[in-house]
N, C-alpha and C positions, 0 to 999 in steps of 0.2 A: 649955586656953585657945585661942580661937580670934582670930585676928589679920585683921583687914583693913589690904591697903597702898592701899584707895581714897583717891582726893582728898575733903576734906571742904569742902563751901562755905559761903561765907560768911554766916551769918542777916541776915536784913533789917533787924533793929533791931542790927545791930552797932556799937559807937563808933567813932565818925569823928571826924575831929581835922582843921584847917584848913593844909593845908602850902600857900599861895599862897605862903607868903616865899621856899620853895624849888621852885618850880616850872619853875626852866629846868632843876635837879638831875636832878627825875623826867626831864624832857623829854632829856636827856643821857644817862640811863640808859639808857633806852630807844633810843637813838641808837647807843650803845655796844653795846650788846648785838646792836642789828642788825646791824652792822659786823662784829662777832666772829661771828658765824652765815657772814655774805658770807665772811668771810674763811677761814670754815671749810671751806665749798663751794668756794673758790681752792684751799685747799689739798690736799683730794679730788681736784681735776682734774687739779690739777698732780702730784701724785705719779702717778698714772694712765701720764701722760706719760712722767715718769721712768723706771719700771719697764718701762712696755714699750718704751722705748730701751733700760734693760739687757739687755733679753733675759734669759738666762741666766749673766752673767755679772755678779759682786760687787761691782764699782769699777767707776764709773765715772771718766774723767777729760776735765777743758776743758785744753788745751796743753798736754797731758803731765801737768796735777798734777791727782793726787786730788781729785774735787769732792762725790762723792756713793759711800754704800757700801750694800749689801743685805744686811744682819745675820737670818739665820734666828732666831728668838726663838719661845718659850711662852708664851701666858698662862696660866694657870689661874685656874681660879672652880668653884665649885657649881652645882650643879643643883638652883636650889630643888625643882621638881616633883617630882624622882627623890627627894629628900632626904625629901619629904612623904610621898609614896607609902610610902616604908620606914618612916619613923618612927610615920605615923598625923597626922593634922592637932593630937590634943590633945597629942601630945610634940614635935610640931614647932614647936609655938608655944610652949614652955618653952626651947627653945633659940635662936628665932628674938631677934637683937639688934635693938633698936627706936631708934631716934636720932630724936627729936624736932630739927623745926628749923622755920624760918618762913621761907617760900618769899614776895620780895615782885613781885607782877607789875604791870608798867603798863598800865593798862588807859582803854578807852573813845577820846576824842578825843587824850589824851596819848600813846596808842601808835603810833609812827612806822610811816610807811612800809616796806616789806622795801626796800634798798638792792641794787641791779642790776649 
């Protein structure tokens, strides 16, 4: 079995359904979510800052007390490609786990500005 993770779009004759009654909802989603983007790129910079104030060293502290610490940590994950490669694409895609789910995007004139 072979698997695609492409995006699939939407057909043209798809059912549409009338949300005017919630249209500041959309208009707020999308407002929200640009705000959590901004605020993700604050939080990027800002740690940037952080770290290269520690330097090399674990603790940081404002007046003497502990404020910020630099925990060495792991992630781990797979390598899908590597996993593919060894498996074969048709045994890779007997193991590969699928999760359906419905991604909703705002789009057109209701999708806000990027916030600055």
């Amino acid at each position: 079995m072979t698997v695609s993770l492409t995006k699939t779009k939407i057909p043209v004759d798809a059912e549409r359904v009338d949300l005017t009654h919630i249209r500041s909802a959309i208009e707020d989603l999308d407002t929200v979510r640009s705000h959590l983007k901004a605020l993700k790129d604050e939080e990027a910079e800002l740690l940037v800052l952080v770290r290269a104030a520690l330097g090399s060293a674990s603790v940081g502290v404002v007046n003497g007390e502990d404020a910020v610490r630099a925990e060495e940590r792991t992630n781990t994950s797979l390598n899908r490609d590597a996993i593919r490669t060894l498996l074969g694409p048709e045994v890779y895609g007997t193991v590969l786990k699928l999760t359906p789910y419905v991604a909703v995007s705002v789009v057109g004139k209701f999708r806000h500005k990027p916030v600055k």
